[in-house]
C-alpha positions in Angstrom: 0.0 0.0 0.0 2.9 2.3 1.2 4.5 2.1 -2.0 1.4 2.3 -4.4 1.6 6.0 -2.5 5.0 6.8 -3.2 4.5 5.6 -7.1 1.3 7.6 -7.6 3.6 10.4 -5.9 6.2 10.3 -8.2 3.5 11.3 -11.6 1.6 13.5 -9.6 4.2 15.7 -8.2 6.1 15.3 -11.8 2.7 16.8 -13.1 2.3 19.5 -11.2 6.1 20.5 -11.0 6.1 20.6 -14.8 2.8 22.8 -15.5 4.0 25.1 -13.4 7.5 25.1 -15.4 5.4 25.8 -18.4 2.7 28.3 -17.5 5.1 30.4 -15.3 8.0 29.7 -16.6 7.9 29.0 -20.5 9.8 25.7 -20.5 7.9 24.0 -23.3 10.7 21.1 -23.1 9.6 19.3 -19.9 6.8 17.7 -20.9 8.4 15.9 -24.2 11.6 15.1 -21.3 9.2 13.5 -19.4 7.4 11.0 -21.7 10.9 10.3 -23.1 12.0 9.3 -20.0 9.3 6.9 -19.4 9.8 5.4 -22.7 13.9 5.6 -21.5 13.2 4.0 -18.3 10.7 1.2 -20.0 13.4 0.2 -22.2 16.0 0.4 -19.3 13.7 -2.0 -17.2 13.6 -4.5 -20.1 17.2 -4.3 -21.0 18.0 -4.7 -16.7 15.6 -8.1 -16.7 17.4 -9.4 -20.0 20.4 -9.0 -18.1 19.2 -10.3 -15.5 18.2 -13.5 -17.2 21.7 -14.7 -17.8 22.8 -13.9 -14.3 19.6 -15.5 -12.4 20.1 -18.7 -14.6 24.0 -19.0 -13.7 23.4 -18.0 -10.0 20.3 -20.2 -9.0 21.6 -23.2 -10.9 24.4 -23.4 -8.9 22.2 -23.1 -5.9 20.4 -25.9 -7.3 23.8 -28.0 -6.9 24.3 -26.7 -3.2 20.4 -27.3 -2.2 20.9 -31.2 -3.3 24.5 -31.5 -2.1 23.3 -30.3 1.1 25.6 -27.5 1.2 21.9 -25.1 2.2 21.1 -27.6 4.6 24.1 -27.3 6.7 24.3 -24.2 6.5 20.5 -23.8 8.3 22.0 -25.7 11.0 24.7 -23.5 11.6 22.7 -20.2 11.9 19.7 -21.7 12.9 20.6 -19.9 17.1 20.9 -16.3 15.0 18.1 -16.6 13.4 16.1 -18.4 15.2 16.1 -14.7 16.5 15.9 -12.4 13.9 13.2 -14.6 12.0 11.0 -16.6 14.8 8.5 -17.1 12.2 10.8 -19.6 9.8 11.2 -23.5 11.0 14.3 -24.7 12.4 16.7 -25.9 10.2 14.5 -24.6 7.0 16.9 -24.9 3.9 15.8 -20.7 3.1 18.3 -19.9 6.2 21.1 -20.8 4.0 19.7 -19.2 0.5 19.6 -16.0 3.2 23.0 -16.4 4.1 24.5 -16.7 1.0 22.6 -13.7 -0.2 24.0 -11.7 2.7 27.7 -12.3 2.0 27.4 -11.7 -1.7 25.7 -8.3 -0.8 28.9 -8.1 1.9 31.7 -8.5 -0.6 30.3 -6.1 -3.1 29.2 -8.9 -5.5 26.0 -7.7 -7.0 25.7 -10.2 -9.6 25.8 -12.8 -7.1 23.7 -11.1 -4.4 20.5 -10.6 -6.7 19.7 -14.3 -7.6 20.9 -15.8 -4.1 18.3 -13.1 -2.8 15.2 -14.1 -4.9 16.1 -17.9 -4.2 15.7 -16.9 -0.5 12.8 -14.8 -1.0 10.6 -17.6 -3.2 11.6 -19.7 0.2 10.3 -17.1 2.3 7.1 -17.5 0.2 6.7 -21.0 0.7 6.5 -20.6 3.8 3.9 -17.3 4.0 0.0 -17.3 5.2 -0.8 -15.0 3.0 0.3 -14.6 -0.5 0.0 -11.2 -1.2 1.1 -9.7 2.0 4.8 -9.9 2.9 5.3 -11.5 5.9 7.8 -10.0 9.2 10.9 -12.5 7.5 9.9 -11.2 4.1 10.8 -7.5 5.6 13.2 -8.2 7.9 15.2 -10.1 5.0 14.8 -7.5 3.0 15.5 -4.6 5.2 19.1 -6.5 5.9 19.5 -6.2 1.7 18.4 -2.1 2.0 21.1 -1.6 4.5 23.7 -2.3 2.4 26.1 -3.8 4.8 29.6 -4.0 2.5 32.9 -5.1 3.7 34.6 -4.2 0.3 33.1 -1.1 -1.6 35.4 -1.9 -5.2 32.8 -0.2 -7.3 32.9 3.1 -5.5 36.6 3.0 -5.5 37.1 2.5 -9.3 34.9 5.1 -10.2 37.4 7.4 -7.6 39.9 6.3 -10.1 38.6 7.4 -13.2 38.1 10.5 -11.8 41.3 11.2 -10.6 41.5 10.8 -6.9 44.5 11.3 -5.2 43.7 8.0 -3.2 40.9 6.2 -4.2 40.5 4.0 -1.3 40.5 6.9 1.3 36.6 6.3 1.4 36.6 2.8 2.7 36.8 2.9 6.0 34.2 6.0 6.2 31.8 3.8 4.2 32.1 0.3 6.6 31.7 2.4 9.4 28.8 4.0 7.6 27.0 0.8 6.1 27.8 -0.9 9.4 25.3 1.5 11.5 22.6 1.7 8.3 22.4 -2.0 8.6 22.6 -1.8 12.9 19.8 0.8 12.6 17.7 -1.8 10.2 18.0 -4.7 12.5 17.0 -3.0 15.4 13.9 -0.5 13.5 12.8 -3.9 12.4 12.8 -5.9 15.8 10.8 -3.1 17.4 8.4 -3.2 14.8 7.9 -7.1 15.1 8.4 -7.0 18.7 11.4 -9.1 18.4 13.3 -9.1 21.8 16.9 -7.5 21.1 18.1 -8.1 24.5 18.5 -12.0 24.4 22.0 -13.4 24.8 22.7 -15.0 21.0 21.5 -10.9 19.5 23.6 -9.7 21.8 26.6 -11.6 21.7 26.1 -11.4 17.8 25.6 -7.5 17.4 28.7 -7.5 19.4 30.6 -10.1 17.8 29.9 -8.0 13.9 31.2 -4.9 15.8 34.5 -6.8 16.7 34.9 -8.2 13.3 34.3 -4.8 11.8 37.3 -3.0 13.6 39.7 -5.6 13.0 38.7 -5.5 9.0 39.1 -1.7 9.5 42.6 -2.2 11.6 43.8 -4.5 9.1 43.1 -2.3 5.8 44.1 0.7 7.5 47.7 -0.5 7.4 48.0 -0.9 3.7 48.1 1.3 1.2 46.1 2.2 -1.6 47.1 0.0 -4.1 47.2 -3.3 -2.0 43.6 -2.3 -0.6 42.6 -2.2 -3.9 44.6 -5.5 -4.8 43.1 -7.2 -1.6 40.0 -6.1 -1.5 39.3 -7.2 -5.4 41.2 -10.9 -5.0 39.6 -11.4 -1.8 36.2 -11.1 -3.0 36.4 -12.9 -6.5 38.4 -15.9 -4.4 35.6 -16.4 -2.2 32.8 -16.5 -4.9 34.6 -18.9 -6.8 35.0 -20.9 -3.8 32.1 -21.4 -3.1 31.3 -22.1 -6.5 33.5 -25.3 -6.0 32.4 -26.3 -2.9 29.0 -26.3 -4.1 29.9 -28.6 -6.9 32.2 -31.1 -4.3 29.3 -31.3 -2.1 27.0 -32.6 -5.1 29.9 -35.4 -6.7 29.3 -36.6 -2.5 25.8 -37.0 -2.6 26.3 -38.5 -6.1 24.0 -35.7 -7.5 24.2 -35.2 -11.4 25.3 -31.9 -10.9 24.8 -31.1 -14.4 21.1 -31.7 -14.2 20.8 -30.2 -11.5 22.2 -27.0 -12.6 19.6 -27.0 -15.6 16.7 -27.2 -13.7 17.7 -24.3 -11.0 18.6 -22.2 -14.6 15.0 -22.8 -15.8 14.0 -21.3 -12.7 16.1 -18.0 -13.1 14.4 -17.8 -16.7 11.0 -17.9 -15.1 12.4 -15.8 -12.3 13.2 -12.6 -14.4 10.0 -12.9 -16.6 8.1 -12.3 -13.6 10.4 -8.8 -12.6 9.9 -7.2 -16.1 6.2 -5.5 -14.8 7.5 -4.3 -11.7 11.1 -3.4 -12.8 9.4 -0.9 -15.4 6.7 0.2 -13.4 9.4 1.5 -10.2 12.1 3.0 -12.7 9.2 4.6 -15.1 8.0 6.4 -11.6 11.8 7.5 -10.9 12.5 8.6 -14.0 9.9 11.1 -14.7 10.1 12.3 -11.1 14.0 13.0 -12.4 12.8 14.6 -15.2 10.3 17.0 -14.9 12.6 18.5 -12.3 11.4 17.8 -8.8 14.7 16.5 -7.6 16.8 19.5 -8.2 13.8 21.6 -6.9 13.8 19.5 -3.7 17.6 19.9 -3.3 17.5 23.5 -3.6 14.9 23.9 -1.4 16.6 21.8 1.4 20.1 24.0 0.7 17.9 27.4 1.0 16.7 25.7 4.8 19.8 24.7 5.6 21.6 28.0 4.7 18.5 29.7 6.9 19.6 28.1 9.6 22.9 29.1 9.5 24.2 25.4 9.0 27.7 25.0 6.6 25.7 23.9 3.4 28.8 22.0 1.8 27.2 18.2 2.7 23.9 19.6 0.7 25.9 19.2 -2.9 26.5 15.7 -2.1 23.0 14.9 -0.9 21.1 14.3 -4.8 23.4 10.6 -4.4 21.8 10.1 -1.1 18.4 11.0 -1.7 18.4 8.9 -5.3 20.0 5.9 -4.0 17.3 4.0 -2.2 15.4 4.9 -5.7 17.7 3.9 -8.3 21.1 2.4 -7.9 22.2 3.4 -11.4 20.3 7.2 -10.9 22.7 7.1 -7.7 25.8 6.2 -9.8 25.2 9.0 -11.9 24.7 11.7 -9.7 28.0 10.7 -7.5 30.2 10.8 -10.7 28.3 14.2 -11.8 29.5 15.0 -7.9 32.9 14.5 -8.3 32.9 16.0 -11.5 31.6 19.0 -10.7 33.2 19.7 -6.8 36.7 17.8 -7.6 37.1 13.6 -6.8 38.9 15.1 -3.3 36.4 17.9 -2.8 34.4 17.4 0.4 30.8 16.9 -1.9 32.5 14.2 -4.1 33.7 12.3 -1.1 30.7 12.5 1.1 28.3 11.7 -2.2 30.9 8.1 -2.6 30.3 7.2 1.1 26.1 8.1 0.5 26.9 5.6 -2.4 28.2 3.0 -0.9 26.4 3.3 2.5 23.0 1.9 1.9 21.3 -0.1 -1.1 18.6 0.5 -3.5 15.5 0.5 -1.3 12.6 0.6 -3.8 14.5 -1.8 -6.3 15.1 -4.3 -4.5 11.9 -3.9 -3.4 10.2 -3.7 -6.6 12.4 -7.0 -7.5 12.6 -8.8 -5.1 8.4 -8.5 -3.7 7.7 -8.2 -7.9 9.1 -12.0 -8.1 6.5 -13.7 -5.7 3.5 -11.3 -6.4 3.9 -8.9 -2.8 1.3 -6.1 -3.3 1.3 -5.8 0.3 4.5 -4.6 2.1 2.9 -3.7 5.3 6.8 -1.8 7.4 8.8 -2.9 4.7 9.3 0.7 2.9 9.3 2.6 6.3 11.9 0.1 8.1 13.9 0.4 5.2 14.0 4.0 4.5 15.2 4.6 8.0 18.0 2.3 7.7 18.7 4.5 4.7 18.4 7.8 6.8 20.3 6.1 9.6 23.3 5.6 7.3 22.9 9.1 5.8 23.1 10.9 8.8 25.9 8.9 9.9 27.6 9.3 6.6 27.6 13.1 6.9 29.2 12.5 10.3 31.8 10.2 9.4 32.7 12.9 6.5 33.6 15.6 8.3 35.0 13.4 11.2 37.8 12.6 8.2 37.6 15.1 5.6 36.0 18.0 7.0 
């Protein structure tokens, strides 16, 4: 419901914005920018699902091999004390534990082709397993939620994009951003338990949420002694390792249970065909609503208006030229992109804006995407907290991105 709002939002306010650019201001071109952005954005939506097709195929065929090698299984057993706590509503030991793990650590190591399938894997699980079909259920959001936060341990994307715009030190962002992502995806977990009245002060949450914030200082200790160009070595060999290795262990674990892993890996593929059919309508329908709302001009109204309140107030304003990345990322991932390379075009990759709009960047996730995708593939019209959990996750890592920033640049 909350987000058939925020999409009827998006035309309407593109509507009004852009009469009022043509009656009182004689911009004839706004209209004819907005329909060809929804005709842009249609074809962008169909072009991301095509892509998608490939990628879902690869991805939940080898989760095929690890679901009958048993490779899912065990890994259920393993988290089944953590999240026995975070999601009371799953079974014990239900094989979806594992698709949720494995979705989490892509999304960890920066591996978005990995992250998307492994997700909609878990999240078909996760409707298996719900009442009612058309309403996402408190796993469905809190699983999501932990996707919006956009906990990442190795941020490569942001830091080649640094590069091709001439940073001094590409990698000086990484630690402001896992510091950043770290409390976006804290803030999540615990907005979301006090929505579903999930008790955050048993012994395995705590001992958890304390054991992350360990393992997060020693990643940070341990990068903070190299220097740019091993970071950037590390960082990229560690994360491509990994995948591949579980690509292998997936396949060992099949040749043990004498699974024809070939086979096997056919039938999960057909699944990520029928998978990213199912996106196409709601891929087009959230980046149709984005794009006009980009086009007829209400962002850069918006940001304006919030600098003129800020500079009212007598607040320093330099954080406002960094905030279009923030405020587009939980609505587009690629609109994001855009607007923090514009960023460090504009201000300088060293200037204060470019910096803080790479840690907005690589802070928190698409919200609305991967809600769109993710809901879009097992028919969720209903996503009850979902939006509102995850948008303040997304704030949460905002504000403590602008922090962070002029803690070590400002």
């Amino acid at each position: 419901m909350v987000l058939n709002y925020i999409w009827l939002a998006f035309f309407f306010i593109a509507f009004a914005i852009a009469v009022i650019k043509l009656v009182f201001f004689g911009d004839t071109q706004v209209f004819p920018d907005i329909m060809n952005s929804t005709f842009d954005s249609a074809k962008n939506g169909f072009e991301i699902s095509l892509y998608l097709t490939g990628v879902l195929s690869l991805w939940l065929g080898i989760m095929k091999i690890g679901e009958k090698g048993g490779v899912v299984n065990a890994l259920a057993r393993f988290l089944g004390p953590l999240f026995a706590k975070l999601f009371p509503d799953i079974p014990k030991n239900h094989p979806v534990i594992g698709n949720i793990f494995m979705n989490i650590s892509a999304n960890m190591l920066g591996l978005d082709n990995a992250a998307t399938p492994l997700g909609l894997k878990a999240m078909e699980g996760l409707q298996e397993l719900n009442p009612k079909k058309d309403t996402a259920s408190n796993p469905m959001i809190m699983f999501l939620v932990l996707n919006t936060s956009g906990l990442t341990l190795i941020p490569i994307g942001v830091m080649v994009y640094r590069a091709q715009a001439g940073a001094a030190q590409p990698s000086d962002i990484f630690i402001p951003i896992l510091i950043a992502t770290f409390f976006s995806t804290l803030a999540g977990i615990i907005i979301t338990c006090l929505y579903q009245r999930i008790n955050l002060f048993n012994r395995t949450l705590l001992l958890t949420l304390g054991g992350a914030t360990l393992f997060i200082a020693g990643i940070i200790w341990g990068f903070s002694t190299m220097n740019s160009t091993l970071m950037d070595t590390v960082g990229t060999t560690s994360a491509n390792v990994i995948l591949f290795s579980i690509i292998i262990l997936f396949l060992i674990a099949g040749l043990r249970k004498k699974v024809n892993v070939y086979d096997a890996f056919i039938e999960g593929a057909k699944d990520g065909f029928t998978t990213a059919v199912k996106i196409i309508p709601y891929l087009i329908a959230i980046l149709v609503g984005i794009g006009i709302f980009r086009a007829s001009g209400a962002m850069d109204w918006l940001i304006d208006g919030i600098k003129w309140c800020v500079t009212a107030c007598g607040f320093d304003t330099q954080w406002v030229e960094a905030l279009p990345t923030a405020i587009m990322k939980p609505l587009s991932g690629s609109g994001a992109r855009g607007m923090m390379v514009d960023a460090m075009n504009t201000y300088g990759a060293d200037s204060f804006a470019g910096r803080l709009s790479c840690i907005f960047q690589g802070s928190t996730d698409t919200t609305f995407y991967i809600l769109a995708v993710y809901f879009g593939s097992v028919g969720i019209s209903k996503t009850r907290h979902a939006v509102t959990c995850g948008l303040l996750a997304d704030l949460a890592g905002m504000i403590a991105a602008v922090g962070i920033c002029y803690l070590f640049f400002g």
